[in-house]
N, C-alpha and C positions, 0 to 999 in steps of 0.2 A: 662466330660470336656467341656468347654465352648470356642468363640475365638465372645469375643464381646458377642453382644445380642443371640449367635446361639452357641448351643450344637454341639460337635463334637466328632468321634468317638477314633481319634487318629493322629496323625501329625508326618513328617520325615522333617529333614531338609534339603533340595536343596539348595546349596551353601551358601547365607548369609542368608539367609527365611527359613519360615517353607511352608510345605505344607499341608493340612487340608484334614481331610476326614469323612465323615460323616455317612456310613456307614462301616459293616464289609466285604460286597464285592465288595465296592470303594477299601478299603483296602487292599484285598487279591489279587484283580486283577490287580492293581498297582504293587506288591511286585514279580506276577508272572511273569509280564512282565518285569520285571527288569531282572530278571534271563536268558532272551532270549538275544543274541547277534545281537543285528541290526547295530551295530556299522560300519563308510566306511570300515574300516579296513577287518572288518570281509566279506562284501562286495567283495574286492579287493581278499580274501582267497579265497575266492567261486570262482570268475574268473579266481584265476591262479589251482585254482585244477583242474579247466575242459579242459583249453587251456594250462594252463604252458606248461607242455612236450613240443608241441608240438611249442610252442613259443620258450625255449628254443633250442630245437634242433636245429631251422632255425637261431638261435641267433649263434650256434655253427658250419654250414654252413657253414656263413657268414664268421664269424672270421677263420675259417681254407683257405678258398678262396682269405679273404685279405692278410693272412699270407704266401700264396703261394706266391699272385702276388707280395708281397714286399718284397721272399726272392729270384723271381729271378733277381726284378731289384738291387737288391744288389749283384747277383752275376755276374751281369755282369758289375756294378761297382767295383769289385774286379779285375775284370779283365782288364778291361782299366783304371787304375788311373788315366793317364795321361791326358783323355778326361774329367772324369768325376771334373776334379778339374776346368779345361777348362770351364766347362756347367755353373760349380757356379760363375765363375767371369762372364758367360754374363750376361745382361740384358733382358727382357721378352721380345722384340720386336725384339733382335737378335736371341733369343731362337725360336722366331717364324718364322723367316726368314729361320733361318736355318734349322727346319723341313720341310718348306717349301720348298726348293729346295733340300730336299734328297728325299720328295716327289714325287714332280715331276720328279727326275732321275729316281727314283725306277719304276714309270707309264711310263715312257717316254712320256711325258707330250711333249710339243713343244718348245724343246729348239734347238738352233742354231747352237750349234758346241759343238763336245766331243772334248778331246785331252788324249791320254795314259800318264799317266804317267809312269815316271822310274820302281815304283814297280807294273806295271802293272794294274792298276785299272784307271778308266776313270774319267776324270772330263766335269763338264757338263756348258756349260756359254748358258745365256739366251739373251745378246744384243751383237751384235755385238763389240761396246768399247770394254768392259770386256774384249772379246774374243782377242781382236787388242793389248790391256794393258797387257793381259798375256803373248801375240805370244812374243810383245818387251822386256820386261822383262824376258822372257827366251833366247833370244837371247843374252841379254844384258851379260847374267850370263855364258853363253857360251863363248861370247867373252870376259870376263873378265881377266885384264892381273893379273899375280900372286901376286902382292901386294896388290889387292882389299881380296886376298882368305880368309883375316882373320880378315873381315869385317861384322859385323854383318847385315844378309841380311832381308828385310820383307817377303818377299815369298818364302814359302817352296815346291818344286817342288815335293816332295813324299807326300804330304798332300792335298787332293783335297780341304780341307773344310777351307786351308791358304786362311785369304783376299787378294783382289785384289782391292788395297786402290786407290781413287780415286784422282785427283788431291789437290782437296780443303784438303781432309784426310790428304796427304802428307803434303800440307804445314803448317796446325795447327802443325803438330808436327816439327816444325826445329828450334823453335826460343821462345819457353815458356815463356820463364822469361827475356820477353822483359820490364816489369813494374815492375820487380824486382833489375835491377841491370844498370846504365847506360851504362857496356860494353856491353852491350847484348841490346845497343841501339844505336853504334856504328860499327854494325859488317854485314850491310848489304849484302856486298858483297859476305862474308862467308854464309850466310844464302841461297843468291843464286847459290851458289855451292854446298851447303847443297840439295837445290829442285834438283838440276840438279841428283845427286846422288841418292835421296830417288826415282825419276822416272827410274833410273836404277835399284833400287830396292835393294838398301842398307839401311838398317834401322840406320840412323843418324841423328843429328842434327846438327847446327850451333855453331862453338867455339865463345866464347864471344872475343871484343876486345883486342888486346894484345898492343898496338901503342899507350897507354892513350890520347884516344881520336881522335888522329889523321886520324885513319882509312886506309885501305887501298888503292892504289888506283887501277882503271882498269888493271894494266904490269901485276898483278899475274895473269890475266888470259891466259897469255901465260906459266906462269910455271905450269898451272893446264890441260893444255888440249895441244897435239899436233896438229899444224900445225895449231893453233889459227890466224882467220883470221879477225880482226874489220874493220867495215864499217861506214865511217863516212857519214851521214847524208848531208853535206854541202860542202865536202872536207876538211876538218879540218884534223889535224893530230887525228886519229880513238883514240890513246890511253891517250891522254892528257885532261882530263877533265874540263882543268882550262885555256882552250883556250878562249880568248874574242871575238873572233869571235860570230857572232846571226847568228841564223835563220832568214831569208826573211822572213819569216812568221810562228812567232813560236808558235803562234794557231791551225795552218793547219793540223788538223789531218787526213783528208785523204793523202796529203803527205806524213805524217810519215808513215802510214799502207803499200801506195802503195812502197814504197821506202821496206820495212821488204817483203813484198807478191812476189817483183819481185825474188829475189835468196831463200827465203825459204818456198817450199811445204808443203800442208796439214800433218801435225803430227810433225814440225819441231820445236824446243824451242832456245832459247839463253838469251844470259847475254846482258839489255842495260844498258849503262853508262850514266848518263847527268851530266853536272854542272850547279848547280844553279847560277842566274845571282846576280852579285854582289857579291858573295862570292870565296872565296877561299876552295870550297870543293864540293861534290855529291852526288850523289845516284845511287845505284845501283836493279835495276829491272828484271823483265821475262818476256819475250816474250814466246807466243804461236800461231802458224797456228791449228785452229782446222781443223773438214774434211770437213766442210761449207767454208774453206778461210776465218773464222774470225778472226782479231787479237786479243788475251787475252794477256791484263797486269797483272803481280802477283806481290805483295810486300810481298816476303817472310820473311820477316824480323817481320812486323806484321802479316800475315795471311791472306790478302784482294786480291780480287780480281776485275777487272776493266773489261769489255770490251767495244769494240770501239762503242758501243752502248748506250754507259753512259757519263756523263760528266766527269767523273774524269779525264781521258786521259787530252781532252781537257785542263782543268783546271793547269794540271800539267805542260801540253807542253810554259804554258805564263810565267810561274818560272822556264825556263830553257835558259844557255846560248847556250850549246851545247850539241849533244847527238851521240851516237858510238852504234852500234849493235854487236852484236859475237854469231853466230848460236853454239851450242853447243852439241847436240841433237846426230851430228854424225861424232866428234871426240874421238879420243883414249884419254883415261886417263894419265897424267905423274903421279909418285908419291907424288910430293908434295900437287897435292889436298887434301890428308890425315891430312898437317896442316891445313884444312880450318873445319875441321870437327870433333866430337867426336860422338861415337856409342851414341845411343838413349837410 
Protein backbone atom coordinates (compact mmCIF):
# COMPACT_ATOMS: atom_id res chain seq x y z
CA UNK A 1 0.00 0.00 0.00
CA UNK A 2 1.26 3.40 -0.94
CA UNK A 3 -0.10 7.05 0.54
CA UNK A 4 1.68 9.33 -2.20
CA UNK A 5 5.39 8.73 -3.03
CA UNK A 6 5.78 6.34 0.35
CA UNK A 7 4.65 2.72 1.13
CA UNK A 8 2.63 2.11 4.07
CA UNK A 9 1.88 -0.65 6.21
CA UNK A 10 -1.74 -0.03 6.99
CA UNK A 11 -4.02 2.92 7.93
CA UNK A 12 -7.32 3.55 10.60
CA UNK A 13 -9.35 6.12 10.25
CA UNK A 14 -9.45 9.10 13.23
CA UNK A 15 -12.39 11.07 12.67
CA UNK A 16 -12.50 12.53 9.02
CA UNK A 17 -8.62 11.30 8.11
CA UNK A 18 -6.79 8.41 7.98
CA UNK A 19 -3.89 7.64 9.94
CA UNK A 20 -0.80 5.97 8.24
CA UNK A 21 1.52 3.45 9.58
CA UNK A 22 4.38 2.22 8.22
CA UNK A 23 5.41 -0.49 10.09
CA UNK A 24 3.87 -3.63 11.80
CA UNK A 25 4.88 -2.39 15.30
CA UNK A 26 3.70 1.26 14.51
CA UNK A 27 0.68 -0.78 14.04
CA UNK A 28 0.32 -3.19 16.89
CA UNK A 29 1.51 -0.62 19.35
CA UNK A 30 -1.03 1.88 18.39
CA UNK A 31 -4.01 -0.77 18.43
CA UNK A 32 -2.61 -1.78 21.98
CA UNK A 33 -2.75 1.34 23.45
CA UNK A 34 -6.07 1.97 22.22
CA UNK A 35 -7.16 -0.84 24.46
CA UNK A 36 -5.81 1.05 27.68
CA UNK A 37 -8.30 3.53 29.39
CA UNK A 38 -6.55 6.90 29.86
CA UNK A 39 -9.59 8.56 29.41
CA UNK A 40 -10.54 11.95 32.29
CA UNK A 41 -13.25 9.81 33.10
CA UNK A 42 -11.45 7.01 33.80
CA UNK A 43 -9.10 9.39 35.67
CA UNK A 44 -11.91 10.69 37.92
CA UNK A 45 -12.97 6.46 38.64
CA UNK A 46 -9.53 6.05 39.95
CA UNK A 47 -10.01 9.05 42.39
CA UNK A 48 -13.32 8.18 43.66
CA UNK A 49 -12.40 4.47 44.27
CA UNK A 50 -9.61 5.55 46.56
CA UNK A 51 -11.18 8.56 48.39
CA UNK A 52 -15.18 8.09 47.47
CA UNK A 53 -16.06 6.39 50.73
CA UNK A 54 -14.54 8.32 52.51
CA UNK A 55 -15.75 11.52 50.62
CA UNK A 56 -19.05 10.35 50.78
CA UNK A 57 -19.40 9.69 54.16
CA UNK A 58 -18.33 13.36 55.22
CA UNK A 59 -20.79 14.25 52.42
CA UNK A 60 -23.49 12.27 54.75
CA UNK A 61 -22.21 13.96 57.96
CA UNK A 62 -22.89 17.01 56.52
CA UNK A 63 -26.41 16.48 55.34
CA UNK A 64 -27.58 14.65 58.68
CA UNK A 65 -26.13 17.80 60.74
CA UNK A 66 -27.90 20.36 58.26
CA UNK A 67 -30.92 18.28 58.61
CA UNK A 68 -30.78 18.46 62.28
CA UNK A 69 -30.23 22.07 62.65
CA UNK A 70 -33.20 22.70 60.15
CA UNK A 71 -35.46 20.52 61.81
CA UNK A 72 -35.13 22.25 65.07
CA UNK A 73 -35.60 25.56 63.76
CA UNK A 74 -38.73 24.36 62.35
CA UNK A 75 -39.77 23.12 65.55
CA UNK A 76 -39.56 25.83 67.20
CA UNK A 77 -41.31 27.58 64.45
CA UNK A 78 -44.15 25.26 64.94
CA UNK A 79 -44.43 26.29 68.11
CA UNK A 80 -44.62 29.96 68.14
CA UNK A 81 -46.65 30.66 64.80
CA UNK A 82 -47.45 33.83 65.98
CA UNK A 83 -43.75 35.10 66.07
CA UNK A 84 -42.45 33.37 63.39
CA UNK A 85 -45.13 34.96 60.93
CA UNK A 86 -43.95 38.37 62.73
CA UNK A 87 -40.05 37.60 61.74
CA UNK A 88 -41.14 37.35 57.90
CA UNK A 89 -43.00 40.63 57.78
CA UNK A 90 -39.78 42.41 59.23
CA UNK A 91 -37.16 43.78 57.25
CA UNK A 92 -33.18 42.87 57.71
CA UNK A 93 -32.33 45.75 59.67
CA UNK A 94 -35.29 45.27 62.09
CA UNK A 95 -34.31 41.64 62.14
CA UNK A 96 -30.97 42.97 63.19
CA UNK A 97 -32.00 45.32 65.76
CA UNK A 98 -34.00 42.98 67.22
CA UNK A 99 -31.43 40.36 67.89
CA UNK A 100 -29.64 42.78 68.83
CA UNK A 101 -31.29 43.88 71.81
CA UNK A 102 -32.32 40.31 72.87
CA UNK A 103 -28.64 40.05 72.86
CA UNK A 104 -27.74 42.37 75.00
CA UNK A 105 -30.76 41.45 77.52
CA UNK A 106 -29.69 37.94 77.54
CA UNK A 107 -25.59 39.44 78.35
CA UNK A 108 -26.88 42.13 80.25
CA UNK A 109 -25.04 44.29 78.26
CA UNK A 110 -25.52 48.09 79.66
CA UNK A 111 -28.88 48.88 79.46
CA UNK A 112 -30.66 51.61 81.53
CA UNK A 113 -33.74 50.46 83.01
CA UNK A 114 -35.82 46.91 83.21
CA UNK A 115 -39.60 47.16 83.83
CA UNK A 116 -41.78 43.69 84.88
CA UNK A 117 -44.15 43.05 82.87
CA UNK A 118 -47.77 41.73 83.67
CA UNK A 119 -46.74 38.11 82.74
CA UNK A 120 -43.78 38.46 84.52
CA UNK A 121 -40.78 38.62 82.30
CA UNK A 122 -38.71 41.75 81.97
CA UNK A 123 -38.33 44.32 79.39
CA UNK A 124 -35.17 46.04 78.84
CA UNK A 125 -34.88 49.96 77.36
CA UNK A 126 -31.44 51.22 76.43
CA UNK A 127 -31.99 55.35 76.49
CA UNK A 128 -33.59 56.85 78.71
CA UNK A 129 -36.75 58.44 76.16
CA UNK A 130 -37.80 55.03 75.42
CA UNK A 131 -37.75 54.27 78.94
CA UNK A 132 -39.81 58.05 79.79
CA UNK A 133 -42.27 56.93 76.32
CA UNK A 134 -43.09 53.63 77.96
CA UNK A 135 -43.43 54.89 81.79
CA UNK A 136 -46.21 57.45 79.88
CA UNK A 137 -47.83 55.39 77.89
CA UNK A 138 -48.54 52.82 80.46
CA UNK A 139 -49.80 55.29 82.57
CA UNK A 140 -51.80 56.63 79.93
CA UNK A 141 -53.49 53.06 79.52
CA UNK A 142 -54.04 52.71 83.18
CA UNK A 143 -55.78 55.82 83.35
CA UNK A 144 -57.88 55.25 80.41
CA UNK A 145 -61.47 56.05 80.82
CA UNK A 146 -63.90 53.04 79.58
CA UNK A 147 -64.78 54.29 76.28
CA UNK A 148 -61.12 54.39 75.00
CA UNK A 149 -61.26 50.19 76.13
CA UNK A 150 -62.19 49.28 72.61
CA UNK A 151 -59.65 51.12 71.06
CA UNK A 152 -57.18 49.63 69.27
CA UNK A 153 -53.86 50.32 71.18
CA UNK A 154 -49.95 50.40 69.63
CA UNK A 155 -48.44 48.87 72.69
CA UNK A 156 -48.69 45.78 74.08
CA UNK A 157 -47.94 45.62 77.64
CA UNK A 158 -47.48 41.63 77.79
CA UNK A 159 -45.11 41.71 74.81
CA UNK A 160 -41.62 42.99 75.69
CA UNK A 161 -40.43 43.01 71.88
CA UNK A 162 -44.05 45.58 71.24
CA UNK A 163 -42.43 48.86 69.55
CA UNK A 164 -42.21 51.98 71.32
CA UNK A 165 -42.98 54.22 68.27
CA UNK A 166 -41.36 57.37 68.29
CA UNK A 167 -42.88 60.71 67.59
CA UNK A 168 -41.92 61.22 63.92
CA UNK A 169 -43.26 57.14 63.66
CA UNK A 170 -46.58 58.31 65.08
CA UNK A 171 -47.27 61.01 63.05
CA UNK A 172 -46.47 59.38 59.47
CA UNK A 173 -49.15 57.17 60.37
CA UNK A 174 -52.32 59.50 61.15
CA UNK A 175 -53.05 61.09 57.91
CA UNK A 176 -51.74 58.73 54.74
CA UNK A 177 -53.79 59.64 52.09
CA UNK A 178 -53.40 63.10 52.43
CA UNK A 179 -52.54 63.19 48.27
CA UNK A 180 -55.21 60.97 47.84
CA UNK A 181 -58.39 62.60 48.65
CA UNK A 182 -59.07 66.49 49.39
CA UNK A 183 -60.87 65.63 52.64
CA UNK A 184 -57.98 64.17 53.93
CA UNK A 185 -56.68 67.64 53.19
CA UNK A 186 -59.07 69.38 55.14
CA UNK A 187 -59.06 67.53 58.27
CA UNK A 188 -56.22 69.14 60.21
CA UNK A 189 -57.42 69.41 63.34
CA UNK A 190 -58.64 65.78 63.36
CA UNK A 191 -55.34 64.63 62.49
CA UNK A 192 -54.15 66.61 65.70
CA UNK A 193 -56.29 64.75 67.92
CA UNK A 194 -55.30 61.82 66.10
CA UNK A 195 -51.24 62.58 67.45
CA UNK A 196 -52.61 63.50 70.67
CA UNK A 197 -54.20 59.89 70.88
CA UNK A 198 -51.37 57.82 69.03
CA UNK A 199 -48.82 59.37 71.98
CA UNK A 200 -51.43 57.95 74.40
CA UNK A 201 -50.94 55.01 72.65
CA UNK A 202 -53.80 54.19 70.68
CA UNK A 203 -53.29 52.92 67.35
CA UNK A 204 -55.27 55.46 65.12
CA UNK A 205 -55.53 57.58 62.50
CA UNK A 206 -57.12 60.87 61.37
CA UNK A 207 -61.04 60.86 59.94
CA UNK A 208 -60.99 62.61 56.66
CA UNK A 209 -63.29 65.68 56.37
CA UNK A 210 -66.96 65.50 57.00
CA UNK A 211 -67.97 69.68 56.60
CA UNK A 212 -67.17 69.60 52.51
CA UNK A 213 -64.64 71.59 52.94
CA UNK A 214 -65.30 73.82 55.53
CA UNK A 215 -63.32 72.35 58.27
CA UNK A 216 -63.64 72.33 61.70
CA UNK A 217 -62.92 74.85 63.84
CA UNK A 218 -60.87 75.16 67.28
CA UNK A 219 -64.80 74.83 69.96
CA UNK A 220 -64.42 70.76 69.32
CA UNK A 221 -61.54 70.93 71.30
CA UNK A 222 -63.54 71.49 74.34
CA UNK A 223 -65.75 68.59 73.39
CA UNK A 224 -62.55 66.37 73.02
CA UNK A 225 -60.80 67.11 76.22
CA UNK A 226 -62.02 68.16 79.62
CA UNK A 227 -61.56 71.26 81.27
CA UNK A 228 -59.93 72.44 77.91
CA UNK A 229 -58.32 75.49 78.64
CA UNK A 230 -56.99 78.00 75.37
CA UNK A 231 -54.51 80.67 75.47
CA UNK A 232 -54.50 83.38 73.48
CA UNK A 233 -51.40 84.70 72.42
CA UNK A 234 -52.49 88.50 72.32
CA UNK A 235 -55.71 88.55 74.32
CA UNK A 236 -57.82 87.67 71.64
CA UNK A 237 -60.85 85.59 72.35
CA UNK A 238 -58.45 81.93 72.53
CA UNK A 239 -61.19 80.14 70.49
CA UNK A 240 -62.19 82.31 67.47
CA UNK A 241 -59.83 82.04 64.82
CA UNK A 242 -61.20 84.36 62.57
CA UNK A 243 -60.54 87.23 64.96
CA UNK A 244 -58.68 90.40 62.94
CA UNK A 245 -56.95 91.31 65.34
CA UNK A 246 -52.53 90.96 64.42
CA UNK A 247 -49.74 90.30 66.37
CA UNK A 248 -47.49 93.30 67.29
CA UNK A 249 -45.10 91.43 65.81
CA UNK A 250 -46.00 88.37 64.04
CA UNK A 251 -42.50 87.27 63.17
CA UNK A 252 -41.30 87.19 66.67
CA UNK A 253 -40.73 83.78 67.32
CA UNK A 254 -39.16 84.04 70.54
CA UNK A 255 -42.46 85.48 71.72
CA UNK A 256 -44.30 82.79 70.61
CA UNK A 257 -42.01 80.02 72.29
CA UNK A 258 -41.53 82.10 75.40
CA UNK A 259 -45.33 82.80 75.85
CA UNK A 260 -45.91 78.29 75.08
CA UNK A 261 -42.53 77.68 77.69
CA UNK A 262 -44.13 79.85 80.59
CA UNK A 263 -47.39 77.43 81.53
CA UNK A 264 -46.11 74.31 79.74
CA UNK A 265 -42.97 72.01 81.26
CA UNK A 266 -40.66 69.76 79.55
CA UNK A 267 -42.64 66.60 78.03
CA UNK A 268 -45.91 68.90 77.69
CA UNK A 269 -47.89 68.81 73.97
CA UNK A 270 -51.01 70.73 72.86
CA UNK A 271 -53.23 71.89 69.96
CA UNK A 272 -52.28 75.57 68.36
CA UNK A 273 -54.87 77.19 66.43
CA UNK A 274 -53.87 80.26 63.91
CA UNK A 275 -55.91 81.98 61.26
CA UNK A 276 -54.36 82.97 58.31
CA UNK A 277 -54.41 86.69 57.48
CA UNK A 278 -56.89 87.59 55.08
CA UNK A 279 -58.81 84.72 54.92
CA UNK A 280 -61.70 83.37 56.60
CA UNK A 281 -60.22 80.02 57.85
CA UNK A 282 -56.98 78.10 59.62
CA UNK A 283 -54.87 75.69 60.70
CA UNK A 284 -54.39 73.61 63.13
CA UNK A 285 -50.85 72.35 64.66
CA UNK A 286 -48.65 70.58 67.66
CA UNK A 287 -46.88 71.88 70.09
CA UNK A 288 -44.15 70.09 72.08
CA UNK A 289 -41.71 71.03 75.20
CA UNK A 290 -38.91 68.55 74.79
CA UNK A 291 -36.54 67.74 78.04
CA UNK A 292 -33.96 70.48 76.54
CA UNK A 293 -37.24 73.45 76.81
CA UNK A 294 -37.28 73.09 73.06
CA UNK A 295 -40.28 73.98 71.25
CA UNK A 296 -41.40 71.41 68.47
CA UNK A 297 -43.99 72.29 65.87
CA UNK A 298 -45.69 69.14 64.08
CA UNK A 299 -48.13 69.25 61.16
CA UNK A 300 -49.80 66.14 61.58
CA UNK A 301 -51.87 66.53 58.95
CA UNK A 302 -48.80 66.00 56.62
CA UNK A 303 -46.02 64.44 58.70
CA UNK A 304 -43.46 67.34 59.07
CA UNK A 305 -41.92 68.50 61.59
CA UNK A 306 -40.34 72.14 62.56
CA UNK A 307 -38.35 73.28 65.44
CA UNK A 308 -37.73 76.65 66.80
CA UNK A 309 -34.29 76.28 65.29
CA UNK A 310 -35.44 76.35 61.71
CA UNK A 311 -37.13 78.79 59.62
CA UNK A 312 -40.42 77.37 59.11
CA UNK A 313 -41.90 78.47 62.47
CA UNK A 314 -40.69 81.88 61.59
CA UNK A 315 -41.95 81.91 58.16
CA UNK A 316 -45.44 80.57 59.23
CA UNK A 317 -45.73 83.19 62.16
CA UNK A 318 -45.85 86.23 58.95
CA UNK A 319 -49.23 84.32 57.46
CA UNK A 320 -50.96 84.48 60.45
CA UNK A 321 -53.59 86.75 61.86
CA UNK A 322 -54.02 85.24 65.17
CA UNK A 323 -52.89 82.21 67.08
CA UNK A 324 -54.69 80.17 70.56
CA UNK A 325 -52.58 77.43 72.34
CA UNK A 326 -54.44 74.31 74.27
CA UNK A 327 -51.90 72.10 76.41
CA UNK A 328 -53.43 68.79 75.99
CA UNK A 329 -50.90 66.43 77.19
CA UNK A 330 -52.61 66.20 80.65
CA UNK A 331 -56.32 66.35 80.27
CA UNK A 332 -58.86 63.59 80.61
CA UNK A 333 -60.51 62.34 77.47
CA UNK A 334 -64.43 63.23 76.75
CA UNK A 335 -65.97 60.65 74.29
CA UNK A 336 -66.44 62.61 71.49
CA UNK A 337 -62.88 62.61 70.51
CA UNK A 338 -63.74 59.06 68.99
CA UNK A 339 -65.48 61.26 66.11
CA UNK A 340 -62.18 62.80 65.27
CA UNK A 341 -60.70 59.44 64.84
CA UNK A 342 -60.86 55.88 63.15
CA UNK A 343 -58.58 52.82 64.23
CA UNK A 344 -55.46 52.58 62.01
Amino acid sequence: MSNGDFKYYDKIKVGAKFRYFYSEEEYDAYLDNQKKDTSPFKAVSNFLEKFGKKTINDIKSNVNNGKSFIDKILDKIKKTPEKAEALIKLSAEEIENLYVSKANAKHKFQYKYKEKLPNGKFRYFYSEKEHKTYLNKLQYQKDSPSFMNKVKRTLDLTDRDSPILTEEEDTKEINEKYNENIDYQNNCILSTAAYELRRRGYDVEAKPDQTNGVGLSSNHIKEWYENANPVSLNGYNPLNIFDKNRFDKPADLARVTKSILKDNPPGSRGNISVGWKGLESGHSLIYEVDDSNNVIIRDAQVAATSKQSTPQLPELLTLVDNMAYTRTDNLKLKPGILEAVNDN
